[in-house]
C-alpha positions in Angstrom: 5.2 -7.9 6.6 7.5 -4.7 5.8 7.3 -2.2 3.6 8.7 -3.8 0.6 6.8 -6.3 0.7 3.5 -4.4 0.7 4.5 -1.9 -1.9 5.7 -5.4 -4.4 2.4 -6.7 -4.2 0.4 -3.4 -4.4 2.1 -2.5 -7.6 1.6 -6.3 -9.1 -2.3 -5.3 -8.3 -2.0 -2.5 -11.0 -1.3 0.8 -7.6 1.3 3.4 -8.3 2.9 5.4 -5.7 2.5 9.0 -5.6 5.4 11.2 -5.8 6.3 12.6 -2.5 6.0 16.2 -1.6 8.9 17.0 0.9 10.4 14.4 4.1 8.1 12.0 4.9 7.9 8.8 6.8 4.7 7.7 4.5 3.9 6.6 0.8 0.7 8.1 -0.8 -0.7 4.7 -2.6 -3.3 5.5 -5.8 -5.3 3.0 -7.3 -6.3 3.7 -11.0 -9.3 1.2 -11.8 -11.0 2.1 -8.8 -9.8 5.9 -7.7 -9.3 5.5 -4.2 -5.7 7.2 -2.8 -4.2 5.8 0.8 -1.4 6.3 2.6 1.0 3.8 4.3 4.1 4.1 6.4 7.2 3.3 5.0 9.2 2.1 8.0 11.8 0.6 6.1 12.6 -3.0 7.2 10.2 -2.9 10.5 7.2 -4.9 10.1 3.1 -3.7 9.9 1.1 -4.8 11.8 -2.0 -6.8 10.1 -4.4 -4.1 10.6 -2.5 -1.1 9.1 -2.2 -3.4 6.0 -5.4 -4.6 5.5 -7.4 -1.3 6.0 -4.9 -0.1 3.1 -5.7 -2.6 1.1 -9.6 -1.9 1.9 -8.8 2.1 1.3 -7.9 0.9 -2.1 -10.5 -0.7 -3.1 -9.2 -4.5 -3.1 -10.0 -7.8 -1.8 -7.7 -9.0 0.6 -7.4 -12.5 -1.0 -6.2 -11.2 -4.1 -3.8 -9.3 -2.2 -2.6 -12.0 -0.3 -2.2 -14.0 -3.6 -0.2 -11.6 -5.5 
């Protein structure tokens, strides 16, 4: 799963992105309901691998079959 992917179904979930501060190769993801912040690499059209997303999704506070489902 790439980038776009991830970020489409974060932001269905209710998480914003935080603006960046300078050139980086990563997106600062913020949860509202629950608080928690992570960050995930935004490598354009390469995929993730599994566990980079899914200990994102835990950073953020989520369940990863309503991530899966969005």
């Amino acid at each position: 799963m790439n980038y776009r992917d991830v970020s489409e179904r974060l932001k269905s979930l209710g998480c914003e992105v935080v603006p960046r501060r300078g050139k980086v190769s990563y997106r600062v993801w913020h949860n509202p309901v629950t608080g928690h912040i992570t960050t995930l690499p935004d490598w354009g059209a390469r995929d993730h691998r599994i566990g980079v997303i899914r200990g994102a999704v835990k950073q953020l506070g989520l369940e990863w079959k309503e991530f899966e489902e969005a």
